[in-house]
C-alpha positions, 0 to 999 in steps of 0.5 A, a space after each residue: 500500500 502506498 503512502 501519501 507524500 503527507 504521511 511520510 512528514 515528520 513535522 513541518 516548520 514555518 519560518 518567518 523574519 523580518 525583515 523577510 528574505 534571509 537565508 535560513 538553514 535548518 538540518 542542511 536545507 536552506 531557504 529563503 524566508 518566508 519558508 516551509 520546511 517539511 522535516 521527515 526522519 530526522 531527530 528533533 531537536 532541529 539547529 535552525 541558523 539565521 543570516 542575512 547581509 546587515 544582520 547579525 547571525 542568530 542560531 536556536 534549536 525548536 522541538 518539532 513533536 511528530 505530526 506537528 506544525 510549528 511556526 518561528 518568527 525572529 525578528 532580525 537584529 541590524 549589525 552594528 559596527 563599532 568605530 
């Protein structure tokens, strides 16, 4: 019997930043904000990495429980460079 592509999802993370357009890589797969990440056989806890030019890195880990759906908003700090 043959599975449809939702049952083989593990979880699913919505990322959103502001400003929108950074890169976010979570487990090695990198998307550009607003992004879907639909996680299958991994382990949670995920690393989920944050940049964008003008910005500061940000990095956090998010539990995503089986079957679930979990929405991340970070709103992104301006680099600041000091003289």
């Amino acid at each position: 019997m043959e599975r449809d592509e939702k049952d083989r999802i593990d979880g699913t993370v919505i990322m959103r930043t502001k400003p929108s357009g950074a890169v976010v890589t979570i487990e090695g797969i990198s998307r550009t904000t607003p992004a879907i990440f639909d996680i299958e056989g991994r382990v949670s806890p995920y690393n989920i990495e944050i940049k964008m030019d003008g910005y500061e890195d940000h990095v956090q880990k998010v539990v995503v429980p089986k079957g679930s759906e979990i929405r991340v908003d970070k709103k992104l700090c301006k680099y600041k460079m000091w003289a």
